[in-house]
KOLTIDO-176667 format. One record per residue (C-alpha): residue in one letter; residue number from 1; x, y, z. Coordinates in pm, 1 decimal, padded with zeros to 6 digits, always signed. Each point is the difference from the previous one (the first is absolute). Example, Ala and Ser with C-alpha at 12.3 -4.5 7.8 and 13.67 -1.06 7.14 Angstrom:
% KOLTIDO-176667
VEXSE   code   pos         xx         yy         zz
VEXSE      a     1   +01230.0   -00450.0   +00780.0
VEXSE      s     2   +00137.0   +00344.0   -00066.0
***
This chain:
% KOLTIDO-176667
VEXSE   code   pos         xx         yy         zz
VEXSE      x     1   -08616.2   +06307.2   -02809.8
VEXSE      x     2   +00380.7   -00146.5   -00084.4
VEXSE      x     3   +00145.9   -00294.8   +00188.6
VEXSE      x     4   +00380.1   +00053.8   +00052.1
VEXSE      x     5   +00153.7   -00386.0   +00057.2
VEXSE      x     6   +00357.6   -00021.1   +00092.8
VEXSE      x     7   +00156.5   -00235.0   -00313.6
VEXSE      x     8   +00376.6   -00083.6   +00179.3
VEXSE      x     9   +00143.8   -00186.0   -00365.6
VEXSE      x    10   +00317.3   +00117.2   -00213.8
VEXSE      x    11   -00209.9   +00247.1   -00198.2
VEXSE      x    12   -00142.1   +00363.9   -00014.9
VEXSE      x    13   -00340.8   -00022.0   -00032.7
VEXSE      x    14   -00360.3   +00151.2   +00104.3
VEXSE      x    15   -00318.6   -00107.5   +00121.8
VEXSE      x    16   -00385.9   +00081.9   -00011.0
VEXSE      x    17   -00346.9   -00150.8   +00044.6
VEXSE      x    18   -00162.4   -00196.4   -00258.9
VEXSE      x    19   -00330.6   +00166.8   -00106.6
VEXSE      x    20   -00266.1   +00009.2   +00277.5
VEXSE      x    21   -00277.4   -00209.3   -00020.9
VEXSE      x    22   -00274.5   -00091.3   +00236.0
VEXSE      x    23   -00157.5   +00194.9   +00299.3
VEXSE      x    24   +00129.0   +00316.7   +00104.1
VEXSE      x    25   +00050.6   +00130.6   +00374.7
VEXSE      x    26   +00096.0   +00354.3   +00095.9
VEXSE      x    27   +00190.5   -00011.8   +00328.9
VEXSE      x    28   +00151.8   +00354.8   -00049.1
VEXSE      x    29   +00310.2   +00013.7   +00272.1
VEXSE      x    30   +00140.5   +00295.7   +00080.1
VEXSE      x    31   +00367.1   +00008.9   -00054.7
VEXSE      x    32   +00156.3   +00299.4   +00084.5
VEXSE      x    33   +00347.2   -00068.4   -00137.6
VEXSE      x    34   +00208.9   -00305.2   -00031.6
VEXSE      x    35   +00037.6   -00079.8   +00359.9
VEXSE      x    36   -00383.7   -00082.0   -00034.2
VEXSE      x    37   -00177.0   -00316.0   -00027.7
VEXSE      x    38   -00354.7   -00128.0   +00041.1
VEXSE      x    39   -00039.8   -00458.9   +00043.5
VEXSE      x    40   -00322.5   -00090.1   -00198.8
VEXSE      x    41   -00122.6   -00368.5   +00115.6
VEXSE      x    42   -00123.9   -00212.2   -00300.7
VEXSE      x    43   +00065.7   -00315.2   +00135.6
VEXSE      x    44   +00049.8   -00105.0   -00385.1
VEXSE      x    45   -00293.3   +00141.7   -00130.9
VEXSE      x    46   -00206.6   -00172.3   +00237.9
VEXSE      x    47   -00110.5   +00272.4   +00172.1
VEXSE      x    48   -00123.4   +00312.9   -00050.8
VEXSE      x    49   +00336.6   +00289.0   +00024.6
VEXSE      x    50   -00017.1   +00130.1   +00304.2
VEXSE      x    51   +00284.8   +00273.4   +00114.0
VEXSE      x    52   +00148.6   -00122.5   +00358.0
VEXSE      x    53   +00274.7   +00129.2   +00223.7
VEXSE      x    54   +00291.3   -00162.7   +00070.3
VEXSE      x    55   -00114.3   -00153.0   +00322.8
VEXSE      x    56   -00282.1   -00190.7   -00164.6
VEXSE      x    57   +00248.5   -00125.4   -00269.5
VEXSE      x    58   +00199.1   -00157.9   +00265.0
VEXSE      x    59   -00289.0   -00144.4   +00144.7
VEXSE      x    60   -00133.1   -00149.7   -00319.6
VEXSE      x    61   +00350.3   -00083.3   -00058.4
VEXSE      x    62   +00133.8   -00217.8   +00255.6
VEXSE      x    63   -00237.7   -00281.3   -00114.4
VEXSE      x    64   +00222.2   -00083.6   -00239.3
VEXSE      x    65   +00339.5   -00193.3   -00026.4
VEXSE      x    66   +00193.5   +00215.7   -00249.5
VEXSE      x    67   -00100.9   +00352.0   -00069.4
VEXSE      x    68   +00197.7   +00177.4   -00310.1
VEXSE      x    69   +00061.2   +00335.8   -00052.6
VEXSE      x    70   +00048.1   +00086.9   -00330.6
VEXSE      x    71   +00164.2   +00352.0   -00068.6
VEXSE      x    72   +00128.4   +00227.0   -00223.4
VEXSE      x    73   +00343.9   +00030.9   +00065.7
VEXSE      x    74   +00130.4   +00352.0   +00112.1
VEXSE      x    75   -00361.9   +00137.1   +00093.8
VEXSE      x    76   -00018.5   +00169.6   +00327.8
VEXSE      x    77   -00360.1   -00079.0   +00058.3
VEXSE      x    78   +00060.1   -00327.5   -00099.5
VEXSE      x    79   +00272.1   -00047.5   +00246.7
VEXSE      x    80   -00167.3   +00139.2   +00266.2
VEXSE      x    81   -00353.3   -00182.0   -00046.4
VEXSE      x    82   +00278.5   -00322.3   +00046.9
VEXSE      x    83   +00120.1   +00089.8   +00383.3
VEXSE      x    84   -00312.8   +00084.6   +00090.5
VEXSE      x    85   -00160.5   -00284.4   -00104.9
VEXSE      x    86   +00241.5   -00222.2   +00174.9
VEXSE      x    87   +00028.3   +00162.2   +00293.0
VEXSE      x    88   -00371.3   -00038.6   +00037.6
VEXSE      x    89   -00018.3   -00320.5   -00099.1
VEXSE      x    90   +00251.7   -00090.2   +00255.3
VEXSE      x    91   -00153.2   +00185.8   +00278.9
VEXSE      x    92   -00255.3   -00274.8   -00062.3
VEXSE      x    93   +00161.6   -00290.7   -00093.3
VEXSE      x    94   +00350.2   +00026.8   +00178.2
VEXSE      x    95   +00129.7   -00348.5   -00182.8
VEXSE      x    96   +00071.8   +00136.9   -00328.3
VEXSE      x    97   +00323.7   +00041.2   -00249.7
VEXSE      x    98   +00076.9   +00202.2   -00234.6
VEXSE      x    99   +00091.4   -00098.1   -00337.3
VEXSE      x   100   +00153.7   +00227.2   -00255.7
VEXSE      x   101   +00066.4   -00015.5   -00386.3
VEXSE      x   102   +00255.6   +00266.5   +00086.8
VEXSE      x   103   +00259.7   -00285.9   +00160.1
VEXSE      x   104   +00166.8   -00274.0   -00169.7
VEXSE      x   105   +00031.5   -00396.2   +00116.7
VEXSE      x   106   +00412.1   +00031.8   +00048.2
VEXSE      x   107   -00028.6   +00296.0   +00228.5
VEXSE      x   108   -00226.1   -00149.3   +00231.8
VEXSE      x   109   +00295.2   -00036.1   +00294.1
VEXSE      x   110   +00060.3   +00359.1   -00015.6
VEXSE      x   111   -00340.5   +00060.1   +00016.7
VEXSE      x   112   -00003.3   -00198.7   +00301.6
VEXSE      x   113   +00337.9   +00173.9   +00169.1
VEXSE      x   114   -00158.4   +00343.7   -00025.6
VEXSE      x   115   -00362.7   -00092.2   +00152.8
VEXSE      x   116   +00228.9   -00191.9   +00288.0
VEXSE      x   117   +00193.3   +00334.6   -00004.7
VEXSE      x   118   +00326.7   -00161.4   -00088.4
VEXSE      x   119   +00102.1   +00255.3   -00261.4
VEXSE      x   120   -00111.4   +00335.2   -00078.2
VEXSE      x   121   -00179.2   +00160.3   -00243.6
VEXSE      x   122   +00229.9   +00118.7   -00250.5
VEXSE      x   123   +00139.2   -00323.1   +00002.7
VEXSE      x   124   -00351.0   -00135.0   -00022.0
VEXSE      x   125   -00087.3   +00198.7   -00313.9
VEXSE      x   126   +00348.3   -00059.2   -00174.1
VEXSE      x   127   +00060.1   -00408.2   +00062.4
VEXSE      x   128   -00426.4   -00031.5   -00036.1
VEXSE      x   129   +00014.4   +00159.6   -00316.7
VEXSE      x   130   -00305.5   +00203.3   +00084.9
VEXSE      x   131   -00193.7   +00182.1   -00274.2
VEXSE      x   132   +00134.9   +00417.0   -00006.8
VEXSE      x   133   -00328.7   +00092.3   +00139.9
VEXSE      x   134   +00041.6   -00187.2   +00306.5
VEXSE      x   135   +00015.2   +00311.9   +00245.5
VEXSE      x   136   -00298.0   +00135.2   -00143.6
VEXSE      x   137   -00192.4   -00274.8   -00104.6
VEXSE      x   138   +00080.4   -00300.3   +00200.2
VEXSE      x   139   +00175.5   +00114.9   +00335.2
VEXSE      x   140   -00331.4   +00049.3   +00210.6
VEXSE      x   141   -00122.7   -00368.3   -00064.0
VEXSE      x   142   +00369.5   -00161.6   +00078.5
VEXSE      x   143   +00011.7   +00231.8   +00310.0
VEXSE      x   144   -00317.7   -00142.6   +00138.0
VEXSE      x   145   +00056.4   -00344.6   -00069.8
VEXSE      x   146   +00312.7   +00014.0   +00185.2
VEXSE      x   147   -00132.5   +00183.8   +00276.1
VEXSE      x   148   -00285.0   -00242.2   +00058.4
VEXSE      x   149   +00187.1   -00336.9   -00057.6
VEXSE      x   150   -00157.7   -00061.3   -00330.4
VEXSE      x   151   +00125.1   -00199.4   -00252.6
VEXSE      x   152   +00098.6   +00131.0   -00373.8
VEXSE      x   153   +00018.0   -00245.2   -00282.0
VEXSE      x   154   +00246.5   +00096.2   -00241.9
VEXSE      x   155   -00229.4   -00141.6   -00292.7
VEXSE      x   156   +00141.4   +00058.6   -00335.2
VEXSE      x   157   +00246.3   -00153.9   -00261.4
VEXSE      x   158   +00313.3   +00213.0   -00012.5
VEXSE      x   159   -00030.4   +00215.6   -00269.6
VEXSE      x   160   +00332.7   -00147.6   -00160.4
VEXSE      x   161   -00185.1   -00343.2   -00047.2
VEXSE      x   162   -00300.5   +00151.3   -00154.5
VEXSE      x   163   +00245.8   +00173.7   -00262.9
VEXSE      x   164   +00184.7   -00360.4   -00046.2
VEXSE      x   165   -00344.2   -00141.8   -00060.5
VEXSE      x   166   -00129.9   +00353.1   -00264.2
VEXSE      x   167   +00331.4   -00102.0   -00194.0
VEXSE      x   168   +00030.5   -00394.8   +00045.8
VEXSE      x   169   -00361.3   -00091.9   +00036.7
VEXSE      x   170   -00109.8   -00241.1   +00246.7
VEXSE      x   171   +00270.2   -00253.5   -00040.4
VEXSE      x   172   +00227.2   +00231.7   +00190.7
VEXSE      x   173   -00142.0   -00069.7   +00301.2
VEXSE      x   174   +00129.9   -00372.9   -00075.2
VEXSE      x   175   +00361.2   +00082.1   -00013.5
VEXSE      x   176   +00013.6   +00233.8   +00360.1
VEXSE      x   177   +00265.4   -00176.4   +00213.6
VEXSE      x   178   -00184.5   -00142.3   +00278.8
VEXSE      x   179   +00088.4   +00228.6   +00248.3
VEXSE      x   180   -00205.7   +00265.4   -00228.0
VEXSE      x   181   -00278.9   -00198.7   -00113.5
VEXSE      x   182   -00224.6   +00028.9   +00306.0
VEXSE      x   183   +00007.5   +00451.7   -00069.2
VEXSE      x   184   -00253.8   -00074.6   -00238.3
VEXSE      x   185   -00278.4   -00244.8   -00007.3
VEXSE      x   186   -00011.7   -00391.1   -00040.2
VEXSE      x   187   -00240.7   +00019.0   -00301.0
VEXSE      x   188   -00167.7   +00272.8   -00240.7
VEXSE      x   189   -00354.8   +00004.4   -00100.6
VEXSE      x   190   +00020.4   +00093.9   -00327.3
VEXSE      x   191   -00318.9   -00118.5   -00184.0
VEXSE      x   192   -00272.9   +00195.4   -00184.3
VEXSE      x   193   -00192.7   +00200.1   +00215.1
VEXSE      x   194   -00179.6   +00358.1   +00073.2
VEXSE      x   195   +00378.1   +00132.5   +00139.4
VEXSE      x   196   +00221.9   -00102.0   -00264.6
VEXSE      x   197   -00300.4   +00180.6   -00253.7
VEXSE      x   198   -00018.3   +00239.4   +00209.3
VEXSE      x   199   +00430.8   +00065.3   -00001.4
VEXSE      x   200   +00051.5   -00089.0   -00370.7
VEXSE      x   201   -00316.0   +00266.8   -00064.4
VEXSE      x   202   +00255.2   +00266.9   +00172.0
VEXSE      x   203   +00304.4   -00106.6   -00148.5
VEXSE      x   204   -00170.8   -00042.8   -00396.0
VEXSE      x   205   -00174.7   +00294.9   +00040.1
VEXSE      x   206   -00374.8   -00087.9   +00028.1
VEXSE      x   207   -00199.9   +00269.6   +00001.7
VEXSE      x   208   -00182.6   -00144.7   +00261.5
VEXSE      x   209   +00332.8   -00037.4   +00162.2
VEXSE      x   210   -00061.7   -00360.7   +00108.1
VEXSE      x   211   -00348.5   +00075.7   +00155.0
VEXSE      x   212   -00292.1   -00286.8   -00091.8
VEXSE      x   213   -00059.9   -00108.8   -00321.5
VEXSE      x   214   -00304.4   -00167.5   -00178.1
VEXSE      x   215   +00050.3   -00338.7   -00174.1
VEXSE      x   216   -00019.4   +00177.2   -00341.7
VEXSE      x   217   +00301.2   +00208.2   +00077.0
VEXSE      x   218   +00231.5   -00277.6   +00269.0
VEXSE      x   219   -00054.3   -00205.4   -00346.8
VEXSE      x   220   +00169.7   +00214.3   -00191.4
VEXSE      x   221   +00290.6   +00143.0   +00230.6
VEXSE      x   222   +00349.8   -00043.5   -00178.3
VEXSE      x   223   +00237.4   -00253.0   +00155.0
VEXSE      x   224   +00247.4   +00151.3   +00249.9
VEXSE      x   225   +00341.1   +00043.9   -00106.7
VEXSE      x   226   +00320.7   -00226.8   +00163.2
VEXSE      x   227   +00092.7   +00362.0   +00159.5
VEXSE      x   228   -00336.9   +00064.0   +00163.9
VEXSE      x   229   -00034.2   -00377.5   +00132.9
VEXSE      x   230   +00345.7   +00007.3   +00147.4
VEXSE      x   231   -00113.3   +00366.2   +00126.2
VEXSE      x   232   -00298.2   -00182.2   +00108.6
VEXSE      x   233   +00177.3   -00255.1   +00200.4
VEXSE      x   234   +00243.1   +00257.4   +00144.2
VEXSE      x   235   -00375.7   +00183.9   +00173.8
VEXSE      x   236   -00066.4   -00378.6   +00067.6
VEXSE      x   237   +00289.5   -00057.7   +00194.4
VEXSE      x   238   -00114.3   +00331.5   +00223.1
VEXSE      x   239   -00310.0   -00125.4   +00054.2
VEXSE      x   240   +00055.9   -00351.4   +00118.6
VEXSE      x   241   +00261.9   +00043.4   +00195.6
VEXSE      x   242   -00175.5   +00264.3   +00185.7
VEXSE      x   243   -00327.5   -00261.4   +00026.6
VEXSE      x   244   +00263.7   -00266.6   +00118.2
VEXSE      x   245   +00133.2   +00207.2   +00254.3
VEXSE      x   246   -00331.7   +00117.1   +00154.9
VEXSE      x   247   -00099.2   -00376.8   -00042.1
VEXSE      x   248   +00337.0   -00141.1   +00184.6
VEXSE      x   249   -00061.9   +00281.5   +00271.7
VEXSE      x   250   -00368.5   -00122.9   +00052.5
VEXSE      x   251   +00100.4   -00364.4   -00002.7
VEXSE      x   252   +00240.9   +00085.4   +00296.4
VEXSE      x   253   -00252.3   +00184.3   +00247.9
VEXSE      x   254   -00341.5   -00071.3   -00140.3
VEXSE      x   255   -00180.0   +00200.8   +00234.7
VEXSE      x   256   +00178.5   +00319.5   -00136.2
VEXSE      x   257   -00136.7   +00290.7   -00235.9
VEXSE      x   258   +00268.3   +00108.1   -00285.0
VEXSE      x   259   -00077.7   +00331.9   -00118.8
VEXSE      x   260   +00173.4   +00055.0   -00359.5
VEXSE      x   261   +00120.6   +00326.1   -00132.0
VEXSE      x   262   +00046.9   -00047.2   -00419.3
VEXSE      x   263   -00089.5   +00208.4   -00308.9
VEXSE      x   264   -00307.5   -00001.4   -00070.1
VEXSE      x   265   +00017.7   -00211.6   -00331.7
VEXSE      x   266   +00125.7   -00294.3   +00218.1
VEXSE      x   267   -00326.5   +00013.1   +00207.3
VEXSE      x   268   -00293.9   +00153.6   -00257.5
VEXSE      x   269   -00339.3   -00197.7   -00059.0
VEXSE      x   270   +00183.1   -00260.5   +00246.4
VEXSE      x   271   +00230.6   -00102.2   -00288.2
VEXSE      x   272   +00345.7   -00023.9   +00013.0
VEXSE      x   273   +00159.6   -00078.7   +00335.1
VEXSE      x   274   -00312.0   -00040.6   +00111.1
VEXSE      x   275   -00103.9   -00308.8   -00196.4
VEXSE      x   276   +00339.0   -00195.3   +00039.5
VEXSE      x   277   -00046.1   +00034.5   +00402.1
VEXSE      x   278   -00351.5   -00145.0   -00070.5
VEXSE      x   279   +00124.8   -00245.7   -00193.0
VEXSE      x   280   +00202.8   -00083.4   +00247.9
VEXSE      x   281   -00193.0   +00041.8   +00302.6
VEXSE      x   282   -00356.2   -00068.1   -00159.3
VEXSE      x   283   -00126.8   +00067.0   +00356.7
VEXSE      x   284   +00140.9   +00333.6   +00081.5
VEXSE      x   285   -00227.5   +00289.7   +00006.4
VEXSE      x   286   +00134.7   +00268.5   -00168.7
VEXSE      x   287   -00113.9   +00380.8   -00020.1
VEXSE      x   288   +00132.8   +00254.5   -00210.5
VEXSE      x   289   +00034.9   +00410.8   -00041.5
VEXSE      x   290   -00030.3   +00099.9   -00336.5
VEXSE      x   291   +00140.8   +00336.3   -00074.3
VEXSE      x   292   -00143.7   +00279.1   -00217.1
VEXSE      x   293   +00057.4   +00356.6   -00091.6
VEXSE      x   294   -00216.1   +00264.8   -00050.2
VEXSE      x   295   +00062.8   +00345.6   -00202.3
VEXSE      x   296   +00016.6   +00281.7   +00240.0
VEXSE      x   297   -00392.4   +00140.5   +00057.3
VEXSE      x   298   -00121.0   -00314.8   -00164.3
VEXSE      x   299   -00295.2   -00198.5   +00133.7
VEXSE      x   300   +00089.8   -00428.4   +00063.7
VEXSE      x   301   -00215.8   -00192.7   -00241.9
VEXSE      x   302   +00031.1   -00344.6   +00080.5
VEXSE      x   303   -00112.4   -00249.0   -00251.7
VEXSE      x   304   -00104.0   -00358.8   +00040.3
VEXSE      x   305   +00346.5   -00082.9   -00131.6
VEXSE      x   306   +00205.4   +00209.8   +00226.0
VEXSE      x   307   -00221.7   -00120.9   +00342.9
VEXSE      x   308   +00135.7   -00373.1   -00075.9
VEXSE      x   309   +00367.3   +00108.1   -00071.4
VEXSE      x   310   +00057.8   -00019.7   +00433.4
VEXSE      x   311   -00192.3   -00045.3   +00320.4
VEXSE      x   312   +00064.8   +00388.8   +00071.3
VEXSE      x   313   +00061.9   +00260.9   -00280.4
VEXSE      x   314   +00272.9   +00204.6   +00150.2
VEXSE      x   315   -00070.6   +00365.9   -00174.6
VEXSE      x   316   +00283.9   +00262.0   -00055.1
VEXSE      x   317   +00034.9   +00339.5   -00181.2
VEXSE      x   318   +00207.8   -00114.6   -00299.7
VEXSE      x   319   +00381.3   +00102.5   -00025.4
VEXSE      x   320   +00118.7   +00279.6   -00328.1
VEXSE      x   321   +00006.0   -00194.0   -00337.1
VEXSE      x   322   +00315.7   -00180.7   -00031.0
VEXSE      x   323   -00012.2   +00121.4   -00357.5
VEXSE      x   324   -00162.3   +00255.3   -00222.7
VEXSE      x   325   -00032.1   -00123.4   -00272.4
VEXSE      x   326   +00061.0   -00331.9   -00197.7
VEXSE      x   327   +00350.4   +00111.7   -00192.0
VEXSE      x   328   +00127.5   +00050.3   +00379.8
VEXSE      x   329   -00074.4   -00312.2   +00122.9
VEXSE      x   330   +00099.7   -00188.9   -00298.7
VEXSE      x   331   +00312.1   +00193.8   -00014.1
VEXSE      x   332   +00070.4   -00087.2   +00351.4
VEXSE      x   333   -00110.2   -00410.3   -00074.9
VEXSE      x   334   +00264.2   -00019.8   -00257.3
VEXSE      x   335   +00262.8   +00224.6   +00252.1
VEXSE      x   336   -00081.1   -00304.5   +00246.6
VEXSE      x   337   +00010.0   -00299.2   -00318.6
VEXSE      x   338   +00334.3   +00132.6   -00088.4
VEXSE      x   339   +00137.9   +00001.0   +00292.8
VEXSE      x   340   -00062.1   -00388.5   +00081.9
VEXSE      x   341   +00095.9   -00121.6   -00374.4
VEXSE      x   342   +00315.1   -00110.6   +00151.3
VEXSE      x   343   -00149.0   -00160.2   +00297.9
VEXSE      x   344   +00197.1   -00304.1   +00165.6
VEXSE      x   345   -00099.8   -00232.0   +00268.5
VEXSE      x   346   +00271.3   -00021.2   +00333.3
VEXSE      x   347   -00137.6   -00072.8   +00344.9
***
């Protein structure tokens, strides 16, 4: 079974499961086409998988404060396990906001002046800076929040900052002119931890691509580079701002449910954004859908690991190979390398 996480950082690169270990469990959706999706509850691991509809997601789902949905950007199944899942979710639990990954702090007023229908949508999508598969992807979600008086947290650095902070490092958030410093969050959580393996796994090259290591092999890791911490700190800078803004949004109606729309390396194995709301909030309860993708025909084999990497195990037919073979996709890394060698920093 492959799990497809979302990786949103200033490089080309692919993803995969580490090697299975532990109990198996054959839940064997059937997914027609890529429109399809089956939820799987784990809660964790902590129960056996069980295969549920969306209703009884919902249900299991208002119980907590912040529910995350990871996905894989640009998969129709994906996108369309999102609306219904909030839609249900809100048909239960009417005092809920939407948070999205797919917004940015400094656009939060337009944001605002198209739910209030103040401006359109065209010049919603141009002055919001909304991601080019808004109509397909993202529309339906907007549409309902504004519809039902719901509230939509633009959550995310602007992408400009997190380039400042790939090239500059850290310290660049330090020299923002005031009026700029508050698009990005007050402080970075950059420490050792399961995330930052897990991200310098990906951008090294671990063949495990950042999955769990033993002590044998976390002893002998190589040191990260000065161009994979600063690429480190540019994910960081995604990741707690995001948690900060869910965080800033619960600390201003604490009765209210945020439900977060990221890529699904953000919210994986509750790493991530996940943690820095936690750390944050330690009292928040927090659930999370965990993307995977099957081959077309294939059975779902769920392994010990893969039932604790979300509270529900969101299943989709897998999207073609980005790639064919190796020489394509390195070809295409060093098409992408070259073309940010001259990289500068403006806001």
């Amino acid at each position: 079974m492959r799990q497809t996480s979302a990786l949103l950082f200033s490089l080309l690169l692919t993803s995969g499961c580490a090697a299975p270990s532990g109990s198996f469990y054959d839940v064997s959706p059937q997914l027609t086409d890529m429109t399809s999706f089956s939820l799987t509850y784990t809660e964790s691991g902590r129960v056996p998988a069980q295969t549920v509809t969306v209703a009884k997601a919902a249900d299991i789902l208002i119980s907590f404060d912040v529910i995350f949905i990871g996905e894989m950007h640009r998969h129709p199944g994906n996108h369309l396990a999102e609306m219904q899942l909030f839609r249900a979710i809100h048909e239960l639990e009417p005092n809920v906001s939407l948070s999205m990954e797919q917004f940015e702090r400094d656009t939060q007023p337009i944001v605002n002046d198209y739910l209030a229908g103040r401006i359109g949508e065209n010049s919603f999508i141009r002055d919001a800076r909304a991601w080019d598969n808004y109509r397909t992807s993202y529309r339906p979600l907007v549409e309902y929040a504004k519809a039902h008086g719901l509230a939509v947290i633009a959550a995310n650095a602007p992408d400009k900052v997190v380039r400042c902070v790939g090239i500059e490092g850290e310290s660049f958030l330090t020299r923002m002119a005031p009026d700029q410093r508050d698009w990005a969050a007050t402080t970075l959580n950059l420490g050792d931890s399961a995330y930052r393996d897990k991200f310098m796994g990906f951008v090294q090259g671990s063949p495990a691509h950042g999955g769990h290591k033993g002590a044998k092999e976390s002893q002998g890791k190589k040191q990260p580079s000065e161009g994979a911490l600063r690429s480190y700190a540019a994910q960081a800078t995604r990741d707690d701002t995001m948690a900060e803004s869910i965080n800033a949004h619960l600390s201003k109606y604490p009765n209210r449910k945020v439900v977060h729309l990221n890529g699904s390396f953000h919210s994986d194995s509750f790493l991530g954004t996940v943690e820095r709301v936690k750390k944050r909030s330690p009292n928040v309860k927090i659930a999370v859908v965990s993307p995977f993708t099957l081959d077309p025909g294939t059975k779902a084999i769920l392994t010990d690991d893969d039932k604790k990497s979300g509270t529900f195990i969101l299943l989709l037919q897998g999207l073609p190979e980005t790639y064919a073979t190796d020489e394509e996709m390195s070809a295409a890394i060093k098409r992408q390398m070259a073309s940010r060698k001259n990289r500068v920093c403006e806001l």
